[in-house]
Every structure is written in C-alpha cells, then in structure tokens.
C-alpha positions in Angstrom: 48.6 82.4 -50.3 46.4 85.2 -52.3 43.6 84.0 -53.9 40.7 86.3 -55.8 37.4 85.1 -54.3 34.1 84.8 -56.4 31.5 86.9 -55.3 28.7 84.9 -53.9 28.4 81.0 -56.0 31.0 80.0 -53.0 29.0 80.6 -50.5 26.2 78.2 -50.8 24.7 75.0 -52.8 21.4 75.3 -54.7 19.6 72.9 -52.1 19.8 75.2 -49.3 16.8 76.5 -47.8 17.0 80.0 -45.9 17.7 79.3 -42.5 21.2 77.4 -43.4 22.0 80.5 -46.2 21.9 82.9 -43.6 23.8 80.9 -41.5 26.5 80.7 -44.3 26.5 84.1 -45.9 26.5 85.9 -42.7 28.2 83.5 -40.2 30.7 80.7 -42.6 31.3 83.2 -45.1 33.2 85.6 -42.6 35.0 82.8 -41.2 36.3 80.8 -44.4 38.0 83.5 -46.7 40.5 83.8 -43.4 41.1 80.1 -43.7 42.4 80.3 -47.3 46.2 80.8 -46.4 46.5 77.8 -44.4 48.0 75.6 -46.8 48.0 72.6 -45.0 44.0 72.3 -44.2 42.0 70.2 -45.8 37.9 70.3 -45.9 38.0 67.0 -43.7 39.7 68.7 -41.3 37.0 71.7 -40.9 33.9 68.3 -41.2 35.3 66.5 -38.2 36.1 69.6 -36.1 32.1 70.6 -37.2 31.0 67.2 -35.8 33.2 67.1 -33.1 31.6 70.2 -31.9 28.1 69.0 -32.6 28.8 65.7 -30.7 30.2 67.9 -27.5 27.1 70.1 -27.8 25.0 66.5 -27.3 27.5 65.9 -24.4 26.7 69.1 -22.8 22.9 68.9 -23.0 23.2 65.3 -21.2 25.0 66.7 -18.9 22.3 69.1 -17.5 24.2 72.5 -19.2 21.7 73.4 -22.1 23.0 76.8 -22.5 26.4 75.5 -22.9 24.6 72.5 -25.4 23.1 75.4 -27.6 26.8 77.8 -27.6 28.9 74.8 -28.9 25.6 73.3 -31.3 25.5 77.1 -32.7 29.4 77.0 -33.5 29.1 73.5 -34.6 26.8 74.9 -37.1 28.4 77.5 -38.3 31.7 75.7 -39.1 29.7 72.9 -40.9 29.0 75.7 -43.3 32.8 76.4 -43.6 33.7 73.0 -44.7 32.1 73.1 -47.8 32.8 77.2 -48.6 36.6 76.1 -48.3 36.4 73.3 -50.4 34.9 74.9 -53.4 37.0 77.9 -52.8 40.5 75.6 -52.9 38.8 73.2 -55.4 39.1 70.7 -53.0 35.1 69.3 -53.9 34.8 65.3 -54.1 32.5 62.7 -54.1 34.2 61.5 -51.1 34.9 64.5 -48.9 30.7 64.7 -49.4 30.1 61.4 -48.3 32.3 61.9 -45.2 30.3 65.6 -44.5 27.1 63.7 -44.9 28.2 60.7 -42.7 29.9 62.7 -39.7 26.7 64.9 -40.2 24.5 62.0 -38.8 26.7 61.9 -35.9 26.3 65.2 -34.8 22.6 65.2 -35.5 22.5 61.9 -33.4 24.1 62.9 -30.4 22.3 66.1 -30.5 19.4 65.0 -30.3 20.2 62.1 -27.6 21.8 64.9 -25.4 18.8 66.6 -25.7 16.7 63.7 -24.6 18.8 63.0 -21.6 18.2 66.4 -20.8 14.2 66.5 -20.9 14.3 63.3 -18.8 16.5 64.9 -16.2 13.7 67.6 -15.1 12.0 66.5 -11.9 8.0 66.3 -12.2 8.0 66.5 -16.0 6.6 63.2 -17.4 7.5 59.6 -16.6 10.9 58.4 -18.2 9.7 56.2 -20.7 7.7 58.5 -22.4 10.8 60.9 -22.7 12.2 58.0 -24.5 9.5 57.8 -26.9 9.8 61.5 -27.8 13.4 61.2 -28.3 13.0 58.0 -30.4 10.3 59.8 -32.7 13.1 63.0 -33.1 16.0 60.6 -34.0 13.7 58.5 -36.7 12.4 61.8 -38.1 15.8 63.8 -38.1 17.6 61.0 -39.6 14.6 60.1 -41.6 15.0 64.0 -43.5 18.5 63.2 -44.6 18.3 59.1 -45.9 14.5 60.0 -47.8 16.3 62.6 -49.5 19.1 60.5 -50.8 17.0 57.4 -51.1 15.1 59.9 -53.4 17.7 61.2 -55.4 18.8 57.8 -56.3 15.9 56.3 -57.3 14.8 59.6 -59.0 11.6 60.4 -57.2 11.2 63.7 -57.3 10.4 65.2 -53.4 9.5 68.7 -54.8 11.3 71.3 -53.0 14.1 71.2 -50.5 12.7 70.7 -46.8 12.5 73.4 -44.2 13.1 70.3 -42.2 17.1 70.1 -43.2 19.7 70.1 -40.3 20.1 73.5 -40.7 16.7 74.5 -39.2 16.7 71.4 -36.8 19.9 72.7 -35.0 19.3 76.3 -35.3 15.8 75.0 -33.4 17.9 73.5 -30.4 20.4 76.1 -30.3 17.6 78.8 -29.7 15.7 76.8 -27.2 18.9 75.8 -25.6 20.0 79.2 -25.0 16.6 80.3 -24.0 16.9 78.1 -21.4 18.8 80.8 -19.2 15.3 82.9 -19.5 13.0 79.7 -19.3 13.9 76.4 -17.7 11.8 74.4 -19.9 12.4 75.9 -23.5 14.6 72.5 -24.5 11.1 70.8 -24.4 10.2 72.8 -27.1 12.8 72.0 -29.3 12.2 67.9 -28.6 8.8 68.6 -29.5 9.6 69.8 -32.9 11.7 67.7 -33.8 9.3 65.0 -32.8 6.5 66.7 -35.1 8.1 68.5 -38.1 10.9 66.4 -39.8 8.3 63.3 -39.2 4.9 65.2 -41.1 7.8 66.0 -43.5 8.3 62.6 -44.0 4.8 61.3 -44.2 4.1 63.9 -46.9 7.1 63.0 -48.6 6.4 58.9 -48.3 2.5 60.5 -50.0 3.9 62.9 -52.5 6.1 59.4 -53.6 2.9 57.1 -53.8 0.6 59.4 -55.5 3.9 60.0 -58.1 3.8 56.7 -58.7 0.7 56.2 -58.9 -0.6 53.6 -56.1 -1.4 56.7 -54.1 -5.4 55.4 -53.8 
C-alpha cells in the first residue's frame, strides 16, 4: 500500500512540549512511514506493544539491570510516539483508541517508576528502606498526578496555562538517561527518583495555585 504522506502536521499534536517532539520527529517519525504497508496493524496494536515495553523496562530496573531498564524505557518511548503518527496517517484517530493510549500510558509510567524504586532500595548503605518507599510514593503521586490534573482540567475548563515540561515525555527521557548512565556512575538512577519526586509534584502545587487564584479563592 502507497500512500503520499503530509509533510510535518503528522508528526506531532499541538500539546507537545520539546522533549517528546524531538523524540517524535527524529526517532517515531523514521519508524512509522515504514509501518504504513502493513495492512493488518492497528494503532492498539503499536499502544500495547509501547506499554508492554515500558512495563518490562520497570521489570528490568527491579531487577537490579538499570542499563537494560533505561534501553527498553528509551524504545518504549519512542514507539509510544509511533502509535499516534500511524493513526493520523491511516486515519485511524478515535476517542477510544486515545483513551486506551492514555490508560496503558499509566501503566507504563507506573511500573517505571516502581522498578525504579526497587532499584534505589536495592543499593547497600544508601538510606533505610522505608524512606526509599517514601521517595517512590511522592514520584508515583506526582507522575500520575501530571496526567489526571491535566484532564481533570480540561474537563472542567480551568485553564493550566501552558503544557508542562513535566509530561511523560521528559519524565522517561529523565530515567532512561540516568538509567544508562548508570554504566559510568552507579548511583545516577537516584537522580532520576529525585526528580520525579520534586518536579511533576511543584508542577502540581503551582497548577492546584494557578486554579485557586483563577477562581478566585486564591487569598
């Protein structure tokens, strides 16, 4: 199957901060136009495979391999930017098929940043186990915090200002460099807990402000 491909609209949606267009015009968008002439995939197919990968990338952080976690996260990444460049070049776009991205998305995200916990609380010496777990509470509440404020927002037509340099996007592109950093420097998966510990939860709290003062009861 032939098909003439737009020049750019395709390859990414009007929300997308920098960090996730680069991934997609220079990563996704080599991979998708090769995808077109398989007739019988569907952009479900390229979602689950995306969070598949994301979830296996969680796996292979709790497992002690952070290298490994960060190869598979960075792949995982790329093909969740495939999903939706195939669906708007086969005009396969739906409410649904965006609910399921956005669901499956949380999955990934989750176990990524679980797997990444387990991983901080395997080093010997670092700091007692249940403060790991605190850390890794704080990044799952503010990662999945990012995503439900936004939509929360949307439908109740608050407006959030610009799109976060919080979004998935930067969070996994954060853990991917940190996890393959770790072949140079043991440690360098701590850093990525921390952020996501500190930035998608100030994000948050400036959003849950912006929202008050919007509304007036901001005093």
């Amino acid at each position: 199957m032939k098909m003439d491909i737009p020049s750019e609209g395709w390859m990414t949606k009007p929300t997308d901060r920098f960090v996730l267009k680069w991934i997609k015009c220079n990563l996704s968008a080599r991979i998708t136009p090769r995808l077109l002439g398989l007739e019988w995939l569907r952009p479900w197919m390229i979602t689950a495979a995306s969070s598949s990968l994301g979830v296996a990338a969680g796996l292979a952080f709790a497992l002690g391999n952070a290298w490994l976690g960060g190869l598979i996260a960075a792949l995982s990444q790329v093909l969740d930017g495939v999903d939706g460049q195939f669906a708007r070049l086969t005009n396969r776009q739906s409410k649904a098929g965006a609910f399921f991205d956005s669901v499956l998305d949380r999955y990934s995200d989750g176990a990524l940043v679980i797997g990444l916990t387990i991983w901080v609380g395997r080093l010997p010496h670092f700091i007692p186990l249940w403060q790991v777990a605190v850390l890794g509470s704080l990044a799952l509440i503010g990662s999945g915090l990012i995503s439900y404020s936004s939509a929360r927002a949307e439908s109740l037509g608050i407006d959030l200002g610009e799109p976060t340099l919080a979004s998935k996007g930067t969070r996994t592109s954060a853990v991917v460099l940190c996890g393959l950093a770790s072949v140079f420097w043991a440690h360098a998966p701590v850093a990525a807990l921390l952020y996501l510990v500190i930035h998608p939860n100030l994000v948050v709290a400036g959003r849950l402000s912006r929202a008050l003062k919007g509304s007036g009861r901001g005093k």
